[in-house]
C-alpha positions in Angstrom: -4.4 39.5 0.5 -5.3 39.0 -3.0 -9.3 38.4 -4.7 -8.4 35.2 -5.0 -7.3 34.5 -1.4 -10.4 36.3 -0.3 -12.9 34.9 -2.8 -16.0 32.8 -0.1 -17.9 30.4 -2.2 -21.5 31.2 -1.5 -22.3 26.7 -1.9 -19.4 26.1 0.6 -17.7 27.1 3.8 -14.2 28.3 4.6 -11.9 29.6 2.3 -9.4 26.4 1.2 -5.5 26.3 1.4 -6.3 25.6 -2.4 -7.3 28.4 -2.7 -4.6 30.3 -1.2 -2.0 28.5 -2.8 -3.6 27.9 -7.0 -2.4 31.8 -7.7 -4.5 34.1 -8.8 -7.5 32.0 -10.3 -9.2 33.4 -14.0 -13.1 34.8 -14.2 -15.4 33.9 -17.1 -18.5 35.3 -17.5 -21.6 35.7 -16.7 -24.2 34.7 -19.7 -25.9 37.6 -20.8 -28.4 36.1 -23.6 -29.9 33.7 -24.9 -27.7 31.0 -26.6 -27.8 28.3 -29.0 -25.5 25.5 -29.6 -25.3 21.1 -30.1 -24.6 20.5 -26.6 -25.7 22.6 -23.5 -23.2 21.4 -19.9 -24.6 22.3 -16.8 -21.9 22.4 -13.7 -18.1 23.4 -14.2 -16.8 20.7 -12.5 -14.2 18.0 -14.0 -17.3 16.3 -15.4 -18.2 19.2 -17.3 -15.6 20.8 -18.5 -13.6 17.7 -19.8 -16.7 17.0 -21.5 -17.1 20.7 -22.8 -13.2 20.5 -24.4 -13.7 17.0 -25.6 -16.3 17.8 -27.4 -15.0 21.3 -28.8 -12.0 20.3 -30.0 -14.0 17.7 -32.2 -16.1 20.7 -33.9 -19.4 20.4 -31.6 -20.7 23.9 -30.3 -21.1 23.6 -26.7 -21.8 25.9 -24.3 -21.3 25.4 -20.4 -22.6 27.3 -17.2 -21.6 27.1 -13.4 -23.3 28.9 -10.8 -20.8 29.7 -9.1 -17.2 30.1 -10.1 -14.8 27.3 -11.5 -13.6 25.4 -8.7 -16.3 26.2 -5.8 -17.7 22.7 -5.8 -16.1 19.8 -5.2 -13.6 19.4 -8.2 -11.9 22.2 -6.7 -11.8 21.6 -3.0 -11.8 17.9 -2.6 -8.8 15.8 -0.9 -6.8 15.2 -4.1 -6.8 11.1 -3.9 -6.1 9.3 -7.5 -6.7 6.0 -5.9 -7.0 3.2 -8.0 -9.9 1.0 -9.5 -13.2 1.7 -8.6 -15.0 3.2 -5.2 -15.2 -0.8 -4.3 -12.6 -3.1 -4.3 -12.2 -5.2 -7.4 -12.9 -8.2 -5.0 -16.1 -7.3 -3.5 -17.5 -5.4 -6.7 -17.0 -9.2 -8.2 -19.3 -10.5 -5.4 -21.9 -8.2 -6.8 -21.5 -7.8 -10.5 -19.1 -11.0 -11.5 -15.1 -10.8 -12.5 -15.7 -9.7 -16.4 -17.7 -6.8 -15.1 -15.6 -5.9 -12.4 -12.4 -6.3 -14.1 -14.1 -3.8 -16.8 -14.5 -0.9 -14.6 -10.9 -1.5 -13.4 -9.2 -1.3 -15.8 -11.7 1.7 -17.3 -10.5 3.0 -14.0 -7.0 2.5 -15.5 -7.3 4.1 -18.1 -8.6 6.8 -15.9 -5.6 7.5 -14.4 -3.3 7.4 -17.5 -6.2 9.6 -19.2 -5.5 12.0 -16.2 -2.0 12.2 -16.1 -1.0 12.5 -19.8 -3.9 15.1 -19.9 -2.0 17.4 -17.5 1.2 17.0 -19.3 -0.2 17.5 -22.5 -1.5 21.0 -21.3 1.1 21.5 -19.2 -1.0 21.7 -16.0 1.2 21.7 -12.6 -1.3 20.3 -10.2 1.6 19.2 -7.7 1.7 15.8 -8.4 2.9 13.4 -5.8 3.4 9.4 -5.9 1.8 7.1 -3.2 -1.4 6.1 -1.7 -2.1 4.0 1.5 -5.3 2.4 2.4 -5.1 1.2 6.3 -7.0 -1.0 8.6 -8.5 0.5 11.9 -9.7 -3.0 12.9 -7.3 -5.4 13.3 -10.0 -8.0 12.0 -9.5 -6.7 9.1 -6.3 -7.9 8.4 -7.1 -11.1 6.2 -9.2 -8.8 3.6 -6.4 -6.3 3.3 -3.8 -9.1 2.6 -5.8 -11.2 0.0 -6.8 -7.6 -1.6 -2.9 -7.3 -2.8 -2.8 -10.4 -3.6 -5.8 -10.3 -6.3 -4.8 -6.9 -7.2 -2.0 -8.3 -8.8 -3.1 -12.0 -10.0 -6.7 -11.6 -10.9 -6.4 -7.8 -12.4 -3.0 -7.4 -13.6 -1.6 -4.7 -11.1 1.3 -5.4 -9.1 1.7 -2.0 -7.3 0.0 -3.2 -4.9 1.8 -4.8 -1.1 0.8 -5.3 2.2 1.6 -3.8 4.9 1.9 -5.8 8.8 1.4 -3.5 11.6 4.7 -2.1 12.1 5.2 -1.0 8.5 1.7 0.6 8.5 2.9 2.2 11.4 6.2 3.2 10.5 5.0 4.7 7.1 2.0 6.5 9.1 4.1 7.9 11.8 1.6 6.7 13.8 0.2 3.9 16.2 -3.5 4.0 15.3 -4.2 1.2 12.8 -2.8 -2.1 12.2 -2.0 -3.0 9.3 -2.6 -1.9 5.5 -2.0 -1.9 1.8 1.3 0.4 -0.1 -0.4 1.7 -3.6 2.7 3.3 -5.4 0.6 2.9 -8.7 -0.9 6.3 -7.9 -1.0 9.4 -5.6 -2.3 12.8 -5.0 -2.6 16.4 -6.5 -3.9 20.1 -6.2 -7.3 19.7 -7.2 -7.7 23.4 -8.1 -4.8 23.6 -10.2 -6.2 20.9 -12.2 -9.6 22.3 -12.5 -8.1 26.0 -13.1 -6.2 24.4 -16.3 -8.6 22.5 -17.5 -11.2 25.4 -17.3 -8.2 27.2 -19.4 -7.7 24.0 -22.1 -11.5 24.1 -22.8 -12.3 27.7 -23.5 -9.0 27.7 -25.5 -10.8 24.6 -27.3 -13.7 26.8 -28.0 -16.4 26.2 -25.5 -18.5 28.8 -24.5 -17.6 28.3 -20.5 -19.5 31.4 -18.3 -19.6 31.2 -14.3 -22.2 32.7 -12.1 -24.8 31.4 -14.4 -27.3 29.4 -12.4 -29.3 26.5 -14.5 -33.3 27.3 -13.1 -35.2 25.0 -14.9 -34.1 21.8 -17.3 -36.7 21.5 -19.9 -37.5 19.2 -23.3 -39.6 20.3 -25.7 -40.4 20.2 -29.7 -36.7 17.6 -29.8 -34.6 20.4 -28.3 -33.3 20.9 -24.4 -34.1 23.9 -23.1 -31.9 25.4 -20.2 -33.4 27.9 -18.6 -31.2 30.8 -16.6 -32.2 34.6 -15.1 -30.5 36.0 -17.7 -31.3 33.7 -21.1 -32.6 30.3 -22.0 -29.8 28.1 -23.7 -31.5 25.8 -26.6 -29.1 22.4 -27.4 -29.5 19.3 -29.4 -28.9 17.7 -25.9 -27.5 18.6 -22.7 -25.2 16.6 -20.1 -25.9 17.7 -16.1 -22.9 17.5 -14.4 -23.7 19.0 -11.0 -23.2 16.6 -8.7 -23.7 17.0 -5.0 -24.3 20.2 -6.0 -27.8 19.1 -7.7 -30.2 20.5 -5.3 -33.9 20.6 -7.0 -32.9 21.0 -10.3 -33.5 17.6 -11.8 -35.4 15.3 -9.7 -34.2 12.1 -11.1 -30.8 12.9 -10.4 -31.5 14.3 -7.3 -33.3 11.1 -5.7 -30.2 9.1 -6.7 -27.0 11.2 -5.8 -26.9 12.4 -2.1 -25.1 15.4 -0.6 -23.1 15.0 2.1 -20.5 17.3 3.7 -17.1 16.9 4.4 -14.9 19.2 5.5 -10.9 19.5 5.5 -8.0 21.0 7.6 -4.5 22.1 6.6 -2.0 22.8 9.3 1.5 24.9 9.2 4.2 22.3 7.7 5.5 19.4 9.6 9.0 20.6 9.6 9.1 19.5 13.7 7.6 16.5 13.1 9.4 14.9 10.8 7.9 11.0 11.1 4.5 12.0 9.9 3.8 10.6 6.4 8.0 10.4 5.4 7.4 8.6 2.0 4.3 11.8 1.4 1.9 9.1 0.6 -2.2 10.1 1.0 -4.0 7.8 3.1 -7.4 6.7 3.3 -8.6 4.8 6.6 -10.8 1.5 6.6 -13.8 3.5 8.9 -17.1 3.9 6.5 -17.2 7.4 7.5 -13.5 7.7 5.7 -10.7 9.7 7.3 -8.7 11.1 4.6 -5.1 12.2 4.6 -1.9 13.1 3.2 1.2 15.8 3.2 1.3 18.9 0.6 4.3 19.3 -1.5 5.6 22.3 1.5 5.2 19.5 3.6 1.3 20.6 5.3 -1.1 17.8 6.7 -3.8 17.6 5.1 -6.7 16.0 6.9 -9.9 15.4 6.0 -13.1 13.8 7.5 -16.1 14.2 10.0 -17.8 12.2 12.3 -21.2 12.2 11.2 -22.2 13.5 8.1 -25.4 15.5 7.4 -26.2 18.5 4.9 -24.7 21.0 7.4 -22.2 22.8 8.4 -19.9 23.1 12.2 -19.9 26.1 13.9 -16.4 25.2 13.8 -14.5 23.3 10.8 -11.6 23.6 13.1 -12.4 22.0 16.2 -13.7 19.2 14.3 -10.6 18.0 12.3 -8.4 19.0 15.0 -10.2 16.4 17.1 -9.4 13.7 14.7 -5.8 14.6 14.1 -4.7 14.3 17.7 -6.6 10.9 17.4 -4.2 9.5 14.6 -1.5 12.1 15.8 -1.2 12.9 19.9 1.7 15.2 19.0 -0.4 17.3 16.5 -3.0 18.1 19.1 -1.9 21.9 18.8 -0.6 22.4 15.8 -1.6 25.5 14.0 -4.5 24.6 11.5 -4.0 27.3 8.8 -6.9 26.8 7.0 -10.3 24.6 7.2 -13.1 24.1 4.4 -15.6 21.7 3.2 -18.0 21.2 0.5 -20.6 18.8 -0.9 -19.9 14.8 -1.6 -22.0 13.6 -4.1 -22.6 9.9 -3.1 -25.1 6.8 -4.6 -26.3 4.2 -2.4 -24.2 1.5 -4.0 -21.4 3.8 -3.8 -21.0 4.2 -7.6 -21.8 6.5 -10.1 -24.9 7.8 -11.4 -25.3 7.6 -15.2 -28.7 7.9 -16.6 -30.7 9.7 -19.3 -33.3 11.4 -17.2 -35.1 13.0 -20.1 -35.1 12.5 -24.1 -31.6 13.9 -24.6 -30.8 14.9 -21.4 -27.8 12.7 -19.5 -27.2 13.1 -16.2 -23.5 12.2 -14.5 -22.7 11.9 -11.0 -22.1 10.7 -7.7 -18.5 9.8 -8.0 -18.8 8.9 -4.1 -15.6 10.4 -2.9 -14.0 8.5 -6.1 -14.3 11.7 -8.9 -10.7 12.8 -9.4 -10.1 10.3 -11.9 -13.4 9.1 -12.5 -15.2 12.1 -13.1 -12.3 13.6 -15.6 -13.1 10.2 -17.3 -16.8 10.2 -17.3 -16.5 13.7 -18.9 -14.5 12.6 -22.0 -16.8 9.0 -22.1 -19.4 11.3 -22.4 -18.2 13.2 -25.5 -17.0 10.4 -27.3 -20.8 8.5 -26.7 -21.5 11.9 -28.4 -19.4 11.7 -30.8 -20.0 8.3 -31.7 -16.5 7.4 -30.6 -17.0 5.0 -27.5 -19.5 3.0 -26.0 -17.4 2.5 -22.6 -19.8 4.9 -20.6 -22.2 2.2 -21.1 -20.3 0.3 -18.5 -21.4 2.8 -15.5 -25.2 3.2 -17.0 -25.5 -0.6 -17.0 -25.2 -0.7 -12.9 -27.9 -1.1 -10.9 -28.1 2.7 -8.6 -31.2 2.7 -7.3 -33.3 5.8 -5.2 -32.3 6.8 -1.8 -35.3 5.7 -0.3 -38.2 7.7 1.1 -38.7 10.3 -1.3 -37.3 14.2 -0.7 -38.9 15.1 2.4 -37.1 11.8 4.1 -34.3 11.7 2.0 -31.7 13.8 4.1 -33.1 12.7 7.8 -32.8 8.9 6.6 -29.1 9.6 5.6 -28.3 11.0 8.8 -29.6 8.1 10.7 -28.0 5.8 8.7 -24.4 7.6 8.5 -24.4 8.3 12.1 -25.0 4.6 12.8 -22.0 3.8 10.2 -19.9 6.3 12.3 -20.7 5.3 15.8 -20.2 1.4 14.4 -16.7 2.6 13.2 -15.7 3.1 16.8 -16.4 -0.7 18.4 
């Protein structure tokens, strides 16, 4: 068994097929010093580090820490889903916010995706790319809502890849009888988020950003018009400073952390369907309709990969295993034994509107997060928004500071226990 296969991150349980399967991952490391530079990064994430080679390549010194290693929170263990637009539907986010608004962030989202993709061919990043993404009903009252979404998908917002689904389609594609009808997105699909984050960690220290691991941020501070970053082993002082930590904020910046909530979720991988050949035979992900999402798709060697919990708190199972197993043979009675090779989880970052976070929090200080189970695309993109703002290129970052993300309510000490009530009460609605 190689480091890399044996590597536990100390934020987050298991050991991923991710892992097992990115090769042998790089080190960076450790800060050992004080440093100065333009632009300080705190978190290693997709956030980060796009920002940190965005901004490099342009000339800007920047230097980045994580405190653990590249890929140990959620940019490198999450469930690999593109999707398209926004966390919302188009539809519902013009309830809120109006079309001009909501067709904004789509098509920002848009340009997410291309952003994304040409990114990893530039660099030639392999993160096992694969076309397709399904969204399906598990309420057949929700059949209206899924039809009209294809429908304004492609009149009202200019993307016709897009279709409906009627139950025995959905069913057929699924390989499975459990929901009833949904929507065919071959506009996007699904990738090796650790192959992705592994290259880009690569493209921005070969841009010339100072990027060290193990490094742990302590304190966040402004004084005398610079940001200082304060670490065991050195204090960084920066012009100004982007936080990019996510669910992964803990008590490091109280703004942030009253708006952007952890919450775990955890993830299976199972031997490869080669017996069970009707399970996912287009290799489409799929995302389910429940508010507590079940999340899904087939690796390039042909693996489920499963992801989702009932009820979601700050903790972990006893047993990642027994947990996603349960909700396979739920979608999947013929997978009830299959061999589960590896199970993991890791910290969501969600908002209460279930959008991001973008905020100064302090005179030069901007904070990013809370992609709410939305980052692959949108958090690569918020990175690079972030460096043109800097760089006086763009004002489209503007778009996600301009919406309204209020406080989780009842300060820290309620925070967490309010969540729980409230996701359990989502989950146990899921079910009627």
């Amino acid at each position: 068994m190689t480091s890399q296969e044996r590597w536990q991150s100390p934020i987050a349980p298991g050991i991923s097929w991710y892992q097992a399967t990115s090769g042998e991952r790089p080190t960076y490391p450790e800060m050992d010093g004080s440093k100065t530079c333009d632009v300080a990064i705190v978190g290693g994430g997709y956030t980060g580090l796009q920002a940190a080679y965005n901004l490099a390549k342009s000339g800007v010194s920047v230097v980045l820490i994580e405190a653990c290693r590249f890929g140990d929170g959620a940019s490198g263990r999450n469930g690999g889903q593109l999707g398209t637009g926004q966390r919302w539907w188009p539809e519902e986010l013009e309830e809120k916010i109006g079309y001009e608004r909501s067709r904004a962030l789509f098509d920002l989202a848009e340009a997410a995706k291309h952003h994304l993709m040409d990114f990893a061919t530039d660099y030639q990043i392999d993160m096992d790319y694969m076309p397709g993404q399904m969204n399906v009903a598990h309420k057949p009252s929700y059949r209206a809502d899924y039809y009209e979404n294809a429908e304004i998908a492609a009149m009202r917002y200019n993307y016709p890849h897009v279709r409906f689904m009627d139950k025995a389609e959905t069913q057929e594609r699924l390989g499975s009888t459990r929901y009833h009808c949904g929507v065919r997105d071959i506009g996007t699909g699904h990738i090796h988020p650790l192959k992705l984050l592994t290259g880009l960690a690569r493209v921005a220290a070969n841009a010339g950003a100072q990027i060290f691991e193990m490094t742990k941020a302590s304190a966040i501070l402004h004084g005398s018009s610079k940001v200082l970053i304060e670490t065991p082993r050195g204090t960084i002082t920066a012009d100004r400073a982007l936080i990019a930590c996510n669910g992964y904020i803990g008590n490091l910046e109280p703004v942030t952390a009253s708006h952007v909530m952890p919450i775990r979720s955890f993830i299976g991988a199972t031997v490869p369907l080669d017996a069970h050949p009707q399970v996912l035979p287009g290799g489409e992900s799929v995302a389910d309709s429940r508010f507590v999402v079940r999340y899904f798709r087939k690796s390039k060697d042909g693996r489920l990969l499963f992801g989702g919990r009932e009820a979601y708190t700050a903790d972990n199972p006893r047993d990642i295993t027994q947990h996603i197993r349960r909700q396979i043979a739920e979608i999947y009675p013929a997978l009830r034994d299959i061999e589960i090779t590896h199970a993991w989880g890791g910290s969501v970052g969600i908002t209460m509107p279930r959008q991001p976070f973008v905020r100064e929090v302090m005179p030069g200080v901007t904070s990013i997060g809370g992609y709410s189970g939305h980052g692959v695309m949108l958090a690569n993109y918020c990175g690079k928004l972030y460096a043109e703002a800097v760089l006086g290129k763009s004002a489209d970052l503007d778009l996600f500071k301009s919406l309204d993300i209020p406080a989780f309510p009842g300060g820290a000490a309620m925070r967490a226990p309010l969540l729980f009530l409230a996701l359990s009460w989502f989950a146990l609605r899921d079910k009627f």
